[in-house]
Every structure is written in structure tokens, then in C-alpha cells.
py3Dmol code that shows the C-alpha trace and the ligand (Angstrom):
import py3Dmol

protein = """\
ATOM      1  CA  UNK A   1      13.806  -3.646  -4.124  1.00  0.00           C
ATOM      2  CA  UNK A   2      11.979  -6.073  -6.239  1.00  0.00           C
ATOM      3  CA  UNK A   3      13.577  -7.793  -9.406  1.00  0.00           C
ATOM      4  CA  UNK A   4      11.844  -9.056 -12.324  1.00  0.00           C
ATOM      5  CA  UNK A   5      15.072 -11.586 -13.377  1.00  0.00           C
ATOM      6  CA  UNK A   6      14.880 -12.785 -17.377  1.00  0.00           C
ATOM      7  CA  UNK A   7      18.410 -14.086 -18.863  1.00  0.00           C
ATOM      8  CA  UNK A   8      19.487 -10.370 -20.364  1.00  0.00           C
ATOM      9  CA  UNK A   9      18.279  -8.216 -17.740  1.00  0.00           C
ATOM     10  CA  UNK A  10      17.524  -7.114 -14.312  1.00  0.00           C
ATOM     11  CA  UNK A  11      14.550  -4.742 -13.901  1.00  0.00           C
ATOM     12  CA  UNK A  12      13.940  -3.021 -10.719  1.00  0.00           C
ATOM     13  CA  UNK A  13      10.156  -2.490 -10.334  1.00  0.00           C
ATOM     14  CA  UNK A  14       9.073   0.944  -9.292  1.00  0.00           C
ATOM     15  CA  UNK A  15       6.736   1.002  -6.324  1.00  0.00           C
ATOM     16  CA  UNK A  16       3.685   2.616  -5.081  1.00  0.00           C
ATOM     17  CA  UNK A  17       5.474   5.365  -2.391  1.00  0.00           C
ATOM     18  CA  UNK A  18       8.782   5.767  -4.132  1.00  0.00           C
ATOM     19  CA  UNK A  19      10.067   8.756  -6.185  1.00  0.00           C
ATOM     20  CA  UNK A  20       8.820   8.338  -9.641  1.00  0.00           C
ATOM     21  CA  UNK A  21      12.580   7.513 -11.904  1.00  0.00           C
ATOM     22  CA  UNK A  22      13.710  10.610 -14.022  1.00  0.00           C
ATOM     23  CA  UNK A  23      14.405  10.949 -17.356  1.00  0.00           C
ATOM     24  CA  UNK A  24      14.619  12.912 -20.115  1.00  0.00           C
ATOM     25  CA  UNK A  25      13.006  12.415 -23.992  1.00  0.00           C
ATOM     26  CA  UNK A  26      11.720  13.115 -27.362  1.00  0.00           C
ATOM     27  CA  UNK A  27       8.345  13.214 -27.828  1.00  0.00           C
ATOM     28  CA  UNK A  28       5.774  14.168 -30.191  1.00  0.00           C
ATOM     29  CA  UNK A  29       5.163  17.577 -28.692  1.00  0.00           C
ATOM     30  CA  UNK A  30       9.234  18.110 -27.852  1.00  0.00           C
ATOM     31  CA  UNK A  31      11.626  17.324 -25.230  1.00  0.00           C
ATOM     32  CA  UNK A  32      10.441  16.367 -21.790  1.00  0.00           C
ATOM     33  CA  UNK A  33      12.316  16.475 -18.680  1.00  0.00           C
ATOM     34  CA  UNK A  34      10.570  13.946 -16.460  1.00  0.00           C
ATOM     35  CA  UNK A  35       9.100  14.711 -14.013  1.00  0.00           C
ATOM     36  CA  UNK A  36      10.473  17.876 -13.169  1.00  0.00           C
ATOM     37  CA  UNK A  37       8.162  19.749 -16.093  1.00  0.00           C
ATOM     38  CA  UNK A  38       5.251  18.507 -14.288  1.00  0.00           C
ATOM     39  CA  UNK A  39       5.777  19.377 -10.766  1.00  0.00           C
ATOM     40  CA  UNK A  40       2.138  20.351  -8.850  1.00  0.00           C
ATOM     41  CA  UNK A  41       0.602  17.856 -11.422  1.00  0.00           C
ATOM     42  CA  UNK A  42      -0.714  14.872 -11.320  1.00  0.00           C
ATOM     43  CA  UNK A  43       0.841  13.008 -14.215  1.00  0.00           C
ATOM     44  CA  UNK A  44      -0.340   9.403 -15.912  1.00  0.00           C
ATOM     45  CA  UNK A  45       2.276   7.755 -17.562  1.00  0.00           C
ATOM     46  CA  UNK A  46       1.059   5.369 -19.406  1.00  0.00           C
ATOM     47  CA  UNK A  47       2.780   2.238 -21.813  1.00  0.00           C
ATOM     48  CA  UNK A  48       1.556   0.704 -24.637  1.00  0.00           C
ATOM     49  CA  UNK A  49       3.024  -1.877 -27.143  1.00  0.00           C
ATOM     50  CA  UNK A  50       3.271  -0.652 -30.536  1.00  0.00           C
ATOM     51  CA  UNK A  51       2.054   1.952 -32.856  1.00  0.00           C
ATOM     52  CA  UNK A  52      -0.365   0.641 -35.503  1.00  0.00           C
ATOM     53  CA  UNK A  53      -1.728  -1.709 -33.476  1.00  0.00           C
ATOM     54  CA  UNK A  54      -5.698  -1.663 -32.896  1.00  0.00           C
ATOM     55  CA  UNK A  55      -6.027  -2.098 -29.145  1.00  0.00           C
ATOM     56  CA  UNK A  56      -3.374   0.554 -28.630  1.00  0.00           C
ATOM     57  CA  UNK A  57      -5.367   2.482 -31.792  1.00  0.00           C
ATOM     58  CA  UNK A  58      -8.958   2.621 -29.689  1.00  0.00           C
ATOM     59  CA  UNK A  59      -6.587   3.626 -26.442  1.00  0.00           C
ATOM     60  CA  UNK A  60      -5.415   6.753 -27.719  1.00  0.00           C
ATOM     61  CA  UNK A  61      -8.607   7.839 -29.289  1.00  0.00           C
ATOM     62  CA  UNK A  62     -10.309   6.915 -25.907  1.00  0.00           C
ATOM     63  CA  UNK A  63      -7.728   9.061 -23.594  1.00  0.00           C
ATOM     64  CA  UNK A  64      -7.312  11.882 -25.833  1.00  0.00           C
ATOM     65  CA  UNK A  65     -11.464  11.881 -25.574  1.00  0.00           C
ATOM     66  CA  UNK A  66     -10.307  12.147 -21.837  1.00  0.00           C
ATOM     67  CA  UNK A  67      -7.548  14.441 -21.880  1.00  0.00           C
ATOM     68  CA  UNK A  68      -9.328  17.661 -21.397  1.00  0.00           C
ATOM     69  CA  UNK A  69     -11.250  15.936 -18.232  1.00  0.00           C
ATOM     70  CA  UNK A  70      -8.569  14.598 -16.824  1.00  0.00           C
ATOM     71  CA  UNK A  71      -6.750  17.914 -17.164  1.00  0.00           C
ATOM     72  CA  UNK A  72      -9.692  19.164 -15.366  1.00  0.00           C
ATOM     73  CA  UNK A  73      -8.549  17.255 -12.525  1.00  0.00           C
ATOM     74  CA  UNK A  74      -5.002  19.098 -12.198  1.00  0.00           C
ATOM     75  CA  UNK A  75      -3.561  15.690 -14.299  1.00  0.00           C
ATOM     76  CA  UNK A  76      -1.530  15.582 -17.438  1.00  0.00           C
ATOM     77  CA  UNK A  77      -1.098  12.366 -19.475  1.00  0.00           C
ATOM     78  CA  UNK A  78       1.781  10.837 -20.968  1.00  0.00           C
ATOM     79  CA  UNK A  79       2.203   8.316 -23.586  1.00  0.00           C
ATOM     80  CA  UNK A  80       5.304   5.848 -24.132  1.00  0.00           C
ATOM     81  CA  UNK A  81       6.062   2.780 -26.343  1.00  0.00           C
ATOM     82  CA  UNK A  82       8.923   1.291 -27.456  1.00  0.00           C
ATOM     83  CA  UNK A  83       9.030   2.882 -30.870  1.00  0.00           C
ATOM     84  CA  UNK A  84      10.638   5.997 -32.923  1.00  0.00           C
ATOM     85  CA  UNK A  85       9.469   9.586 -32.983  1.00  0.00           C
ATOM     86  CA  UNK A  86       8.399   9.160 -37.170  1.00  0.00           C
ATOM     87  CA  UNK A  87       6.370   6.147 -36.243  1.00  0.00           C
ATOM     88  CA  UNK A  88       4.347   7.981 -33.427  1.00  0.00           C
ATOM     89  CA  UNK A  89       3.705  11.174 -35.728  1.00  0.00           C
ATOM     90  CA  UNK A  90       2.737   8.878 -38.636  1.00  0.00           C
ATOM     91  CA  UNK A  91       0.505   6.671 -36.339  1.00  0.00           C
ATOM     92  CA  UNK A  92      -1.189   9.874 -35.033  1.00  0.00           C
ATOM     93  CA  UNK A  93      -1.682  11.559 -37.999  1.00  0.00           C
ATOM     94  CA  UNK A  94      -3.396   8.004 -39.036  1.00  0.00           C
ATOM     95  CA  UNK A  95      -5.887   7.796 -35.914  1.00  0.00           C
ATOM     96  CA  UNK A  96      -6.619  11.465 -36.694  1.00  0.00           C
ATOM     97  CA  UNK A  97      -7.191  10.876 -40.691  1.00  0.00           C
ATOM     98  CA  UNK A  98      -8.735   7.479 -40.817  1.00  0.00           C
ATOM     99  CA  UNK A  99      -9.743   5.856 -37.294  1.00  0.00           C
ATOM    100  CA  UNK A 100     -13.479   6.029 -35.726  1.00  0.00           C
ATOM    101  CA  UNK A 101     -13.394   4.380 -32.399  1.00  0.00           C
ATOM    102  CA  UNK A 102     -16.910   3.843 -30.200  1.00  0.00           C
ATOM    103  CA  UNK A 103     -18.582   7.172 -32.373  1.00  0.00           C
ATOM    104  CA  UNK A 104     -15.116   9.159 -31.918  1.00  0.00           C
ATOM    105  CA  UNK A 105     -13.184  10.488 -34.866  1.00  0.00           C
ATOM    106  CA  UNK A 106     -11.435  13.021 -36.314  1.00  0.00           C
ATOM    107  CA  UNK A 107      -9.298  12.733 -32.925  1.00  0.00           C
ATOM    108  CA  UNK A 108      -6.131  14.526 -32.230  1.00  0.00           C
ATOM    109  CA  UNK A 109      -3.507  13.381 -29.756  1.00  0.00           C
ATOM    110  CA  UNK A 110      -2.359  16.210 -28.327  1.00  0.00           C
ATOM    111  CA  UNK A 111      -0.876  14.959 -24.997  1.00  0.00           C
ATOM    112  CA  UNK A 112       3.069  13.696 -25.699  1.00  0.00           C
ATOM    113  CA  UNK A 113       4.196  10.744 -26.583  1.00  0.00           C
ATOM    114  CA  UNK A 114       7.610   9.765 -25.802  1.00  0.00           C
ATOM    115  CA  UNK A 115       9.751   7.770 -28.442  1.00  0.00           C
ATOM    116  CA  UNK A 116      11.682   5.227 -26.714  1.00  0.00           C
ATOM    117  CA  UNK A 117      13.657   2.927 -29.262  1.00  0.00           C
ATOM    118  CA  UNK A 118      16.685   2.540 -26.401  1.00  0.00           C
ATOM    119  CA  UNK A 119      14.140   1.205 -24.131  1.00  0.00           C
ATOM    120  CA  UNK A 120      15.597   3.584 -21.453  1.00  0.00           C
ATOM    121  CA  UNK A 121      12.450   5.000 -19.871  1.00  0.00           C
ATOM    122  CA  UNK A 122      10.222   1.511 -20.379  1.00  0.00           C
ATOM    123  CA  UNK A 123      12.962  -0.598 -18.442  1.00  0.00           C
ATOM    124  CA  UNK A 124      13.514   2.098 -15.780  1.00  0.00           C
ATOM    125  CA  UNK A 125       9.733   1.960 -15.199  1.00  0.00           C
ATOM    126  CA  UNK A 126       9.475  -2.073 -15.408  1.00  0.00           C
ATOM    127  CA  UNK A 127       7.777  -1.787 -18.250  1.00  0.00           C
ATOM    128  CA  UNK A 128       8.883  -4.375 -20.279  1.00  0.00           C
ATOM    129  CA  UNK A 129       8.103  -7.598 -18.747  1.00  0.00           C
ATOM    130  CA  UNK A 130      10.169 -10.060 -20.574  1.00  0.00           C
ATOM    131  CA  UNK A 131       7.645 -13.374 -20.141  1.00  0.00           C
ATOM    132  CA  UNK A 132       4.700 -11.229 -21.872  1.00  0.00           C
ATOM    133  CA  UNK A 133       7.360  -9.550 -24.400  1.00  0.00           C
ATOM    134  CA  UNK A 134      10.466  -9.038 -24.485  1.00  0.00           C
ATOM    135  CA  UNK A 135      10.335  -6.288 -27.386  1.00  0.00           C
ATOM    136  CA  UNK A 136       7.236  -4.716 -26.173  1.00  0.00           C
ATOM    137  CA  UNK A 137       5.908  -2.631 -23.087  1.00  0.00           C
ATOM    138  CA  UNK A 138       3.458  -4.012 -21.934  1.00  0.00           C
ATOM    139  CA  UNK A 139       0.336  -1.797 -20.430  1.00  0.00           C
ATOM    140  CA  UNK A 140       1.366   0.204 -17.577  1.00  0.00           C
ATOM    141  CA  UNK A 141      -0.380   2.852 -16.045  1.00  0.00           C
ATOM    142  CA  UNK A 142       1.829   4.824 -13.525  1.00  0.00           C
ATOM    143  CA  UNK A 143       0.232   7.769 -10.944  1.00  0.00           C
ATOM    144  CA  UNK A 144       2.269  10.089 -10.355  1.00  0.00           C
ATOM    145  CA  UNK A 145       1.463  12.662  -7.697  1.00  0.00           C
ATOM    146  CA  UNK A 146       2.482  16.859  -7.865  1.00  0.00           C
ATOM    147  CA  UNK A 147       5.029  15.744  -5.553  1.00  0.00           C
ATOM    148  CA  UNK A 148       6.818  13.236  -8.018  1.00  0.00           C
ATOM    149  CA  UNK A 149       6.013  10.200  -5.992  1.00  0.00           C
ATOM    150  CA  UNK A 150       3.851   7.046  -7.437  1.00  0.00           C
ATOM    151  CA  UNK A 151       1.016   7.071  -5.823  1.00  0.00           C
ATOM    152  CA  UNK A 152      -0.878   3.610  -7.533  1.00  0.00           C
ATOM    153  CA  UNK A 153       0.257   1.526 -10.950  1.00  0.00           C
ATOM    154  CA  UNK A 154      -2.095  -0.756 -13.035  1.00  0.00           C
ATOM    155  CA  UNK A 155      -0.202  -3.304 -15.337  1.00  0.00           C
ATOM    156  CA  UNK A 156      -2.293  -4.776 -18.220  1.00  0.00           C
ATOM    157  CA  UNK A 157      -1.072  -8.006 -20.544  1.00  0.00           C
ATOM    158  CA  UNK A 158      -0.996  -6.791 -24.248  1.00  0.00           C
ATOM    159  CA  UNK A 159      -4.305  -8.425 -25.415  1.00  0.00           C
ATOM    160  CA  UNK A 160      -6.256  -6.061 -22.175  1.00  0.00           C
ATOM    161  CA  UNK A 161      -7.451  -2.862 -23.172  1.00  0.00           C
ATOM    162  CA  UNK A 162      -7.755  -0.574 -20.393  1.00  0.00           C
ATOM    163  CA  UNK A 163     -10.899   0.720 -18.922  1.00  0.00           C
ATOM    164  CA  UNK A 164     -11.062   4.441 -18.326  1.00  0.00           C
ATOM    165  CA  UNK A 165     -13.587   5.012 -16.199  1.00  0.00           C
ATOM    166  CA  UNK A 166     -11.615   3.196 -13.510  1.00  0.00           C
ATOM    167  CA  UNK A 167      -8.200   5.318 -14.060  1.00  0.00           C
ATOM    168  CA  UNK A 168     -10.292   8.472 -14.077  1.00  0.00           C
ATOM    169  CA  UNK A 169     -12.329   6.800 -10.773  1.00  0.00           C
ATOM    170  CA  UNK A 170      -8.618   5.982  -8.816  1.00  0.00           C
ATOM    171  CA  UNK A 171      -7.195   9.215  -9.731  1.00  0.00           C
ATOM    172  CA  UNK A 172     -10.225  10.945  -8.077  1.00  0.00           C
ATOM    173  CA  UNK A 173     -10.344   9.036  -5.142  1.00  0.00           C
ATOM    174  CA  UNK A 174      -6.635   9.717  -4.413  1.00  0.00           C
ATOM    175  CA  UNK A 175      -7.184  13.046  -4.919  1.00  0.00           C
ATOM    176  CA  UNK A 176     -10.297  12.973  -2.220  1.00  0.00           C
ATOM    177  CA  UNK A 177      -8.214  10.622  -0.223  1.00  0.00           C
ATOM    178  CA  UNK A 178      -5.456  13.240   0.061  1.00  0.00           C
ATOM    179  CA  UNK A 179      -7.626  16.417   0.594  1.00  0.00           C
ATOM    180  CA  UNK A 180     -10.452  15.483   3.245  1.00  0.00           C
ATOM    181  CA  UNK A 181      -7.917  12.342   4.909  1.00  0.00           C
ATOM    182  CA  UNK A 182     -10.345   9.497   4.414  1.00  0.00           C
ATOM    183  CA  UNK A 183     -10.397   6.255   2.580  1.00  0.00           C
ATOM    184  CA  UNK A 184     -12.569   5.403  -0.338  1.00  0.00           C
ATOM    185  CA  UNK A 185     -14.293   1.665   0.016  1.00  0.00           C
ATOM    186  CA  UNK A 186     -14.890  -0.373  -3.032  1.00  0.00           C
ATOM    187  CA  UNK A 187     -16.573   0.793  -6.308  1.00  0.00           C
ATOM    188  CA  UNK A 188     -16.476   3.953  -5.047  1.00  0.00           C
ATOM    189  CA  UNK A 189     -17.456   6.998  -7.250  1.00  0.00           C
ATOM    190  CA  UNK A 190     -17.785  10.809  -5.942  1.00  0.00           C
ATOM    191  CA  UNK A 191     -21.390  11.046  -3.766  1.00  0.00           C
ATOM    192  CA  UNK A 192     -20.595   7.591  -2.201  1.00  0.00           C
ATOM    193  CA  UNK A 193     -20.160   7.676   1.660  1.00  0.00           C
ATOM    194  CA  UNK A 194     -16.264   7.489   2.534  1.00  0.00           C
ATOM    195  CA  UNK A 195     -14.541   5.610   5.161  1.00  0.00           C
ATOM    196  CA  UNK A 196     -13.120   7.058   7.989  1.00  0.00           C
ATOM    197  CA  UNK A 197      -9.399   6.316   8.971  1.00  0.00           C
ATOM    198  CA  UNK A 198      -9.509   3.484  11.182  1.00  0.00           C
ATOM    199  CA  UNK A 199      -9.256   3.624  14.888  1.00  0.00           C
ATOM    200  CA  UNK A 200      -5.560   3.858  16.183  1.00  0.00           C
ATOM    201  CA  UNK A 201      -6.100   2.818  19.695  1.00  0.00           C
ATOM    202  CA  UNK A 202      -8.606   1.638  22.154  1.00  0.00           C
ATOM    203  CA  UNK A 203      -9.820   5.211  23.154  1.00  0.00           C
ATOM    204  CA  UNK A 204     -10.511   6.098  19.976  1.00  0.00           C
ATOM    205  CA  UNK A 205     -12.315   2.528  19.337  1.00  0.00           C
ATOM    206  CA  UNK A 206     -14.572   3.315  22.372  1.00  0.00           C
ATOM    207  CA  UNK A 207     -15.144   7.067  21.347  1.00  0.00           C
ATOM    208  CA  UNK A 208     -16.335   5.840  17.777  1.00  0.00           C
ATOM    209  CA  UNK A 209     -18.887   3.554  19.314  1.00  0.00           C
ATOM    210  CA  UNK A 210     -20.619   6.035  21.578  1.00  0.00           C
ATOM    211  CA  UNK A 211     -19.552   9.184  19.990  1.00  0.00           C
ATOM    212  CA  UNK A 212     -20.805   8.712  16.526  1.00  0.00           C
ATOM    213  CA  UNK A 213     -21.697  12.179  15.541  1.00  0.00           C
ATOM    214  CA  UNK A 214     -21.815  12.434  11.307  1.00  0.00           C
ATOM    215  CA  UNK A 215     -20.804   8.456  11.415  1.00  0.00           C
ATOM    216  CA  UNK A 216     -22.147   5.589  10.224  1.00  0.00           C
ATOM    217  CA  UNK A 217     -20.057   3.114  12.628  1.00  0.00           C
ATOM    218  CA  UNK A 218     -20.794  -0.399  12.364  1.00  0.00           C
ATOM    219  CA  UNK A 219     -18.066  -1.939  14.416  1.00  0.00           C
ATOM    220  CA  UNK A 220     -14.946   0.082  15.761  1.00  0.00           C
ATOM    221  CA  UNK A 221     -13.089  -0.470  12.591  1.00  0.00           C
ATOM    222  CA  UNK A 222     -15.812   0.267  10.315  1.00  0.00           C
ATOM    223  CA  UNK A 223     -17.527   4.268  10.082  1.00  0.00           C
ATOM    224  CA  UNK A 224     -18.308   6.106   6.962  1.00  0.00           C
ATOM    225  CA  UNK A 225     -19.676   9.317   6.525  1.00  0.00           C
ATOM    226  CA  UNK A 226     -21.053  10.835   3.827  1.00  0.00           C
ATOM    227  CA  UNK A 227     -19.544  13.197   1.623  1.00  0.00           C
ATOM    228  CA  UNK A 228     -21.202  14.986  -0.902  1.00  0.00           C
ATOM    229  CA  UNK A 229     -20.638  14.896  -5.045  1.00  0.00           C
ATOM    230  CA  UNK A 230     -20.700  18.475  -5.131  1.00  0.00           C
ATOM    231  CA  UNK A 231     -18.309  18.719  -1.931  1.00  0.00           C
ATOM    232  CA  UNK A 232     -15.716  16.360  -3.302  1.00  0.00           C
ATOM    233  CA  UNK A 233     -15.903  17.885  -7.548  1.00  0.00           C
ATOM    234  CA  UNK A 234     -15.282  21.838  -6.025  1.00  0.00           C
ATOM    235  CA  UNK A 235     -12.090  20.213  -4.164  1.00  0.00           C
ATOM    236  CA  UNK A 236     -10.744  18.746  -7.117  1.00  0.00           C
ATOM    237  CA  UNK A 237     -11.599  19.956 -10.044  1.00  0.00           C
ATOM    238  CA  UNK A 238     -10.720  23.533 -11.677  1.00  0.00           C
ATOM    239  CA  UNK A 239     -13.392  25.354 -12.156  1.00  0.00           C
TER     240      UNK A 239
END
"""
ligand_1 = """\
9
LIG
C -2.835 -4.114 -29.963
O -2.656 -2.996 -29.482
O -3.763 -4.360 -30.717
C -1.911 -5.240 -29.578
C -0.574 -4.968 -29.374
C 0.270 -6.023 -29.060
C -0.236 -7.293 -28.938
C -1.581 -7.536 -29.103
C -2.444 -6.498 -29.427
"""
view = py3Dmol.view(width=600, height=400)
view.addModel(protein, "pdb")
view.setStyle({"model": 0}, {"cartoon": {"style": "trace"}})
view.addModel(ligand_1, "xyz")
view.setStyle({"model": 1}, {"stick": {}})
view.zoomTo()
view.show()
């Protein structure tokens, strides 16, 4: 496994494939056993640096905007930073009182947050990254699939506000990826033609050049087909 090394500490680094670590916490809507309680969900576990700070501030009011969407999409999101259960409700109750973000306001976090003074679930998910900050998690953004397993992870630096669209977009495409076994080229967005799996041997190479039925195939290696919006939202998303 991979280390991150700093003089104090060494992290092991979660990857994309392995069983996501388990834990249990406080958080602002109670105890969380992790990630049994979410078992058949996606889950987004997501890090950010501090409470009462302003890109963190527009984060929160941004994904709880989200939450009901994304819950649409069988996933549940969880917040962590590396600070205590008082400071999270107080910061919350803050962003709901005072805080207008891009129109929003009046916002209420409802999704948990976990309070993680001991640094205990941050360093078993490599999210403090000691050359960025060594107090601080920086901005992680863990997939977790209903099968526990971490499907795709986004780190940002503190400064980097995330951009939603594209963790709503990835999440989706796994999803698509996983029910109708295809792959999902770049920029990709629902109603976009899909890739299918490559060729695995020279038959099938030959068969996609002559026997292109529903393909687009533009060398062995390269066939899409189209899949619809509609085709792709019924799969996924409850109705
Ligand atoms: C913020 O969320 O505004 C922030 C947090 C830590 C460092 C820089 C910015």
C-alpha cells in the first residue's frame, strides 16, 4: 500500500477498489457506524478544513442544495473535518441564520457531519496531508459504493472549492457504468453516446469491424452507442 511519510506519521492512502476503512462517530445528526449504516447506498464522504471558514461556508450551502438530488440517486452524503461536535452545530446554525451563498439561504444541513478532534477517521482516510496542513483535512471526496468499496476519490488543496456538477456527473456515470456495463468517455453527461468495453481478443476485434449493429466503431478499440437520457435517469434514479 501507498504511504504518504511526514516526520510524525505514516498514512496509508485508501484506494479506488479497496474496502472503504470503518469507523464509528459523533455527528451532528448522532452516532454513525461507518459504513455498515449505509449498506445498498452510495455514500460521499467528503473532508473539509474547518468550520467558519468561507470556502467550506459556500460548500455546505451548495451540497445541502444537492442533498435531496443526490439522494435521488440512491446516495447519502457525509461531512467530516477535523473539529468538535459544538463547533459544527454552531457553524450550522450560522450558515442557516446568516449565510446567502450564489441566491441560496436560509439553508439547513441536514446530512451528518462527523466531529473528528482525534483525527481518527481523517488519517484513516488520508485525509490529512501533512505538506498542505498538518492540522487540517484537506478536500477529499471519497465514493463509496452499496457494497462498501471506493469506487473513485477527488482530493482538492484547501484554497479549491469543489465543483458539483462534476461529483454529481462521476457518481452518475458509475452508476450507468455499473448497470448497462459500458464506459463513459470524457465530459460525459446522461444522453451522450457511451463506449463500449473494449475488444478482448482478435475475434471480437474482427466481429466489431464488420458486425457493427447499434455501433458507432471507428477502429477496433473504439465503438459507442448511444444511450438515451431517459434510458439511463429510469435506471438510476428513484422515481
Ligand atoms: C476556507 O474554507 O475558506 C479555507 C479553509 C482553509 C484554508 C483556506 C480556506
Amino acid at each position: 500500500m501507498e504511504m504518504i511519510q511526514s516526520q510524525e506519521q505514516i498514512t496509508p492512502m485508501p484506494r479506488i477498489g479497496d474496502e472503504a476503512p470503518c469507523f464509528k462517530a459523533v455527528t451532528t445528526q448522532g452516532n454513525i457506524d461507518f459504513p455498515e449504516d449505509y449498506a445498498g447506498k452510495w455514500v460521499i464522504l467528503f473532508s473539509h478544513p474547518a468550520d467558519f471558514t468561507p470556502v467550506c461556508t459556500s460548500e455546505f450551502i451548495t451540497f445541502a442544495h444537492l442533498e435531496e438530488k443526490f439522494n435521488k440517486a440512491n446516495c447519502e452524503l457525509v461531512g467530516l473535518s477535523i473539529d468538535g461536535l459544538y463547533s459544527h452545530i454552531a457553524w450550522l446554525r450560522t450558515i442557516r441564520e446568516k449565510i446567502e451563498f450564489n441566491g441560496l439561504k436560509n439553508i439547513d444541513v441536514k446530512f451528518p457531519l462527523i466531529e473528528d478532534i482525534s483525527m481518527e477517521v481523517a488519517k484513516k482516510y488520508g485525509m490529512v496531508q501533512p505538506n498542505e496542513s498538518k492540522t487540517q483535512a484537506v478536500r477529499a471526496v471519497f465514493f463509496i459504493d452499496p457494497n462498501g468499496i471506493i469506487r473513485a476519490i477527488i482530493y482538492y488543496p484547501l484554497s479549491l472549492g469543489r465543483n458539483f456538477d462534476e461529483i454529481y456527473r462521476a457518481l452518475i456515470a458509475m452508476q450507468t457504468a455499473d448497470k448497462f456495463n459500458v464506459a463513459t468517455p470524457a465530459d460525459w453527461n446522461p444522453g451522450d453516446d457511451v463506449i463500449v468495453s473494449p475488444a478482448g481478443s482478435c475475434g471480437v476485434a474482427e466481429e466489431r469491424m464488420t458486425n457493427t449493429a447499434g455501433l458507432d466503431c471507428k477502429d477496433w478499440f473504439f465503438c459507442t452507442k448511444k444511450m438515451d437520457k431517459a434510458e439511463v435517469l429510469n435506471a438510476i434514479l428513484k422515481k
